[in-house]
C-alpha positions, 0 to 999 in steps of 0.5 A, a space after each residue: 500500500 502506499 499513501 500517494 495519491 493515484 488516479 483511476 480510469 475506466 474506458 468502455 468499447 462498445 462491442 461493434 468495435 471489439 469485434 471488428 478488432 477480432 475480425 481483423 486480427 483474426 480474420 475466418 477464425 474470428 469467431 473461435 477467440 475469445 478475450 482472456 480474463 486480466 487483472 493486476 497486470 502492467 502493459 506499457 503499450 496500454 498505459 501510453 494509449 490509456 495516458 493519450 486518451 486520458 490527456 484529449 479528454 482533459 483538453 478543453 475540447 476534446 477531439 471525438 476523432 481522436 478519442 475514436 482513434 484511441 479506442 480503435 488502437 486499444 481494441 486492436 491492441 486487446 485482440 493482438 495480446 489477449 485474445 485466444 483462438 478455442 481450440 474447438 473443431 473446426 467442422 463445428 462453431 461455437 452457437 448457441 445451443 438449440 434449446 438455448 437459442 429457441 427459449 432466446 427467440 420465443 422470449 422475444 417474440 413474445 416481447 416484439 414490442 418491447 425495445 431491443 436490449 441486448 444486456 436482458 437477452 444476454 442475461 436471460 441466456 447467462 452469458 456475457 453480452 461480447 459472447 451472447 452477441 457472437 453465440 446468437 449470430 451464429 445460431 441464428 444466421 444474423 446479430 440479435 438486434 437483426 433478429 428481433 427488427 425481423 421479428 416486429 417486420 413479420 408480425 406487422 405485415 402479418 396485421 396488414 394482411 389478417 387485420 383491419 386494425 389501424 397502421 398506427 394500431 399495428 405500429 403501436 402493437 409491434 413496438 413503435 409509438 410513433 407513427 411517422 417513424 414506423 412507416 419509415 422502418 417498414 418502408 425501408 425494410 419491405 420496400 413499400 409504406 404500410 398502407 401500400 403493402 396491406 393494399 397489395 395483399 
């Protein structure tokens, strides 16, 4: 112990950056690594990004550009030095398993309007959300925030087409309070408005 006086800081990477660290360091094997668990450790690479970052944030103006660019350097770093390939089959990726990923996909189709929170699935599924984020996707063939748009588009056109209830009934039914934003969202994923689509069926 000592009594000088110490700073601490703790940086957060959202996990789209973290994984395209991997996928650049580790290219197809990418979703066979895994970030080791660290503490208590020095690492004079990190403590100079974590000193460059720490100085742009005490400037009076920040450059965001310089702090993404930091972020990106430390993501990178963390793939290269603790990231571990599992040694698995290759014939076989990791996933979520069957029984997993059904009582995953059933929670959210029962929950379609609530808004997507990738911290609650990963949760419900008792895995971090780096790993649940990478299980699922390959479970399921596309990300879980993918999956559960998929899922609020199905059912909307499904109430277009079974339904005479309202567009904005039906928005408010899967998830969407405003109607406006609602017909943007279907339009760009279907390629027609709503009323068009329930027209055309």
């Amino acid at each position: 112990m000592t009594a000088e006086p110490f700073e601490s800081m703790a940086v957060f990477l959202e996990l789209p950056l973290l994984e395209r660290a991997v996928e650049e360091v580790f290219g197809a094997d990418a979703p066979f690594a895994r970030l080791r668990d660290a503490s208590a450790f020095v690492d004079d690479t990190l403590n100079v990004l974590m000193a460059q970052l720490h100085g742009e944030l005490m400037r009076r103006k920040a450059s965001p550009l310089f702090v993404q660019g930091i972020g990106q350097s430390i993501a990178i770093h963390l793939a290269r030095n603790y990231a571990d390939l599992v040694k698995e089959p290759r014939s076989g990726s990791p996933s979520l398993p069957g029984y997993k990923l059904r009582q995953i996909t059933d929670w959210m189709r029962e929950h379609v309007a609530d808004n997507f929170d990738l911290q609650q699935l990963a949760t419900l599924a008792g895995l971090s959300k780096f790993h649940f984020h990478r299980l699922f996707k390959h479970a399921a063939g596309e990300a879980p925030s993918r999956y559960h748009m998929n899922l609020r588009m199905h059912e909307a056109k499904r109430l277009l087409r079974e339904t005479k209830k309202t567009v904005l009934d039906i928005g408010l039914e899967v998830g969407y309070a405003n109607p406006s934003h609602f017909a943007q969202i279907f339009r760009r994923e279907t390629g027609l408005p709503p009323s068009d689509y329930r027209r055309q069926r």
